[in-house]
Each structure stands twice: as C-alpha cells, then as structure tokens.
C-alpha positions in Angstrom: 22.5 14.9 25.6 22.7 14.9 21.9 20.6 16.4 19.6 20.1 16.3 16.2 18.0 18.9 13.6 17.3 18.1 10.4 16.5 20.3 7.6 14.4 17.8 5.8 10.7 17.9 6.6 9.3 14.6 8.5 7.7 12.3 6.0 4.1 11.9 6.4 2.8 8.5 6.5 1.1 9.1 2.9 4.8 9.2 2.0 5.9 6.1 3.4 3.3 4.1 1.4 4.3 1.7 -1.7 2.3 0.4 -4.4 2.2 -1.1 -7.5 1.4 0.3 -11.0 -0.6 -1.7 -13.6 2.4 -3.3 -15.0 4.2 -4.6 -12.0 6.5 -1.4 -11.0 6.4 -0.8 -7.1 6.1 2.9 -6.8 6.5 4.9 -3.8 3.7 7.9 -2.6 7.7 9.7 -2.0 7.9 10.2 -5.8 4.8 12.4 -5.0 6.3 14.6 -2.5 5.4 18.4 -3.2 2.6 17.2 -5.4 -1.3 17.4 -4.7 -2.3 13.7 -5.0 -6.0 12.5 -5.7 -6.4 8.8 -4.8 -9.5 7.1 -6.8 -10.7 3.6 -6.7 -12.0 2.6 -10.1 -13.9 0.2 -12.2 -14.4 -0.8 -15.7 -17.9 -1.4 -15.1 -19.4 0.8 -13.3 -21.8 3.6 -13.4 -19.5 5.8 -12.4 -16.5 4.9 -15.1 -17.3 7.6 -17.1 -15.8 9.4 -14.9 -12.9 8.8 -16.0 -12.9 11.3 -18.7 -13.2 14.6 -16.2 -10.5 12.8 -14.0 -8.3 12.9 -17.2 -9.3 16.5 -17.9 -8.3 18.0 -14.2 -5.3 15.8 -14.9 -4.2 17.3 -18.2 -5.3 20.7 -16.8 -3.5 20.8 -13.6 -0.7 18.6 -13.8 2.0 21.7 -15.0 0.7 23.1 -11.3 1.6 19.9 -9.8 -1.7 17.7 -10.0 -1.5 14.0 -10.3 -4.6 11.8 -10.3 -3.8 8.0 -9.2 -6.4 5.1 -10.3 -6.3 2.0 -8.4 -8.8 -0.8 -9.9 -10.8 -2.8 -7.6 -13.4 -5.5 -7.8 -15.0 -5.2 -4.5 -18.1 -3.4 -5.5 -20.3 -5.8 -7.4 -17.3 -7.3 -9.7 -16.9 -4.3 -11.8 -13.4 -4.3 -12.3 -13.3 -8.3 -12.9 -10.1 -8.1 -16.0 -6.9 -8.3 -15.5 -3.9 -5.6 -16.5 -5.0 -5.8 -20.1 -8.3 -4.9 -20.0 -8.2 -2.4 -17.5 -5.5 -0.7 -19.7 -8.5 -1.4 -22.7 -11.0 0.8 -20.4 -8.9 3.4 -19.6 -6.3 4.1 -21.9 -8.5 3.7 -25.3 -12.0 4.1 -24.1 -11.1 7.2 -21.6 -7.9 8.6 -23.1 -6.4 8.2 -19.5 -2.6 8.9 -19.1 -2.2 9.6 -15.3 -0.8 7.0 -13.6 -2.9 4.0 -13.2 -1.9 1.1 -10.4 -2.8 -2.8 -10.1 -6.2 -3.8 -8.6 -6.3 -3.5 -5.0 -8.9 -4.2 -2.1 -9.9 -1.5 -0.2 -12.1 -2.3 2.3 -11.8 -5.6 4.6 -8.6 -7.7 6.1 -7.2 -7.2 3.1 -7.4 -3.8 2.1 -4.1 -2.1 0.7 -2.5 0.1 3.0 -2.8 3.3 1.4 -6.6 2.7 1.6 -6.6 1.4 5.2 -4.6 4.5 5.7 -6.9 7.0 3.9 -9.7 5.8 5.6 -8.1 6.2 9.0 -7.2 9.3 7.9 -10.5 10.7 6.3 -13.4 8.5 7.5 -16.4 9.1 5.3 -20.4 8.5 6.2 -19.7 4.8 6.6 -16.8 5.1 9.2 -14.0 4.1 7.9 -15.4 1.9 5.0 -15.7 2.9 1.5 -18.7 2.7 0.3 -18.5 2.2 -3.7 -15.7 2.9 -6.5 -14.8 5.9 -7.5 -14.1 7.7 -3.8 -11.8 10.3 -3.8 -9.3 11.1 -1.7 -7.2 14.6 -1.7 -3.9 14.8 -0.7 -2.0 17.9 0.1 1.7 19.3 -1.4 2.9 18.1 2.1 1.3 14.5 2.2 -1.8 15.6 4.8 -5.2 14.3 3.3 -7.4 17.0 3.1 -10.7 16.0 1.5 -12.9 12.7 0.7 -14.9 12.9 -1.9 -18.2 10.6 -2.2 -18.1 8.3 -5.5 -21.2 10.5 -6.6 -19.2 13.8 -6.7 -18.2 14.2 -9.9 -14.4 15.4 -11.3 -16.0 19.0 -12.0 -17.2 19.5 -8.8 -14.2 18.9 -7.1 -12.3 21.5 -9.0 -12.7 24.3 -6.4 -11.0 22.3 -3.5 -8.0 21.0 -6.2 -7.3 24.4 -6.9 -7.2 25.8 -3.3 -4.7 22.7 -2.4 -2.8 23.6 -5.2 -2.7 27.6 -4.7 -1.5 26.4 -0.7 
C-alpha cells in the first residue's frame, strides 16, 4: 500500500476557478490564496453603483490585512452594464476611484453563468435558491478559500464591515 502526505493544504474549489480581468488577462482565484476575497457583480447603471465608492474604501482600508475586493460586470439585470471594457473602466476607475481588481462581464445566473458564480451560488444559496437576484451581491470568501457569507445587493459596503474584519482577524 503506498501512501503519500502532503504538506500543502488541499485547494478549495474557489482556488481552482479562472477568470478574466477587464483587459483580457486570465487570472486564477490561486493568486488569492491566504487572502479574504469579496466577490461582487456590478453595473454601471444601477442603483446600487454607488456603491462602488464604500467597496473602494474597505478595499484601500483592509487590503495591508489581506482584503481584496473583485468586480465582475454583468448585464443580466435590466441592461445595466450594457459597455464594453472602456466604459466600464470610465464608471469605475474615474467616476468611483476604483483600483481593486476589476474582471470582464460575466453572466451569473442561467446556462451560462461563469463558474465562479455557479460555484458561489452552490456554495451560499441566497433567498432565491441558488439564483442571484440583482447586481451588486456579495460573496465573502475566507483566507482558506471557504465562502463564508452572501450578502444581499441592498447591504451596503459599511455594513459588511463587521463580518470582513472577523474573516480577516481568523
């Protein structure tokens, strides 16, 4: 019988997961390893695009402790995030002042839904089952790649600050 121990700790499936940033680069959730991740689906036009700005601020606030904040644009929800790479760069880096890593439109409900979503949802299913209801819902993810918390598109950046902070204190 052989058997073999590794030292390295298993990779989650949040760790296995790819995606693309806003300019073409593939990207893996890996590069996040040891980090507390917040997922977000955005949208230029939305209601809830201001929120942008207290997404920023947790970023620049947290980030030294190991915070990352990752937006992923998507035009499911009544065609709010209808521009392409330019103008979602327009919204967020000049109107917001965003600098955390921001990713190329996705889907994130349906047949076509990006994986990290379709794992997320499996993962954390919200008040809709596993569907996501509206942009900006929140997903927390843990130093060791276990989601821990969804957040409803309503709950604002500020209000999330408690359970950030207790992930990143773990």
């Amino acid at each position: 019988m052989n058997c073999f121990y590794s030292q390295e700790p298993a990779m989650t499936p949040f760790y296995q997961l790819t995606a693309t940033r806003l300019r073409g680069q593939p990207l893996s959730m890996a590069d996040y390893a040891g980090k507390v991740v917040l997922v977000v689906n955005t949208a230029s036009h939305c209601g809830f695009t201001p929120q942008y700005a207290g997404l920023e601020a947790l970023y620049k606030k947290y980030a030294a402790q190991g915070l990352v904040v990752l937006g992923f644009p998507c035009n499911q929800f009544g065609k709010q995030e209808p521009g392409g790479a330019d103008e979602i760069e327009q919204t967020c880096h000049v109107n917001y002042g965003v600098s955390f890593p921001m990713f190329e439109k996705v889907d994130v409900n349906g047949p076509a839904a990006h994986p990290l979503f379709r794992y997320l949802k499996q993962a954390l299913p919200g008040v809709l089952g596993g569907r996501i209801k509206w942009n900006f819902t929140k997903f927390l993810i843990g130093r060791d790649g276990t989601p821990l918390t969804r957040f409803a598109p309503f709950t604002t950046p500020e209000k999330m600050e408690a359970s950030i902070v207790a992930a990143l204190t773990r």
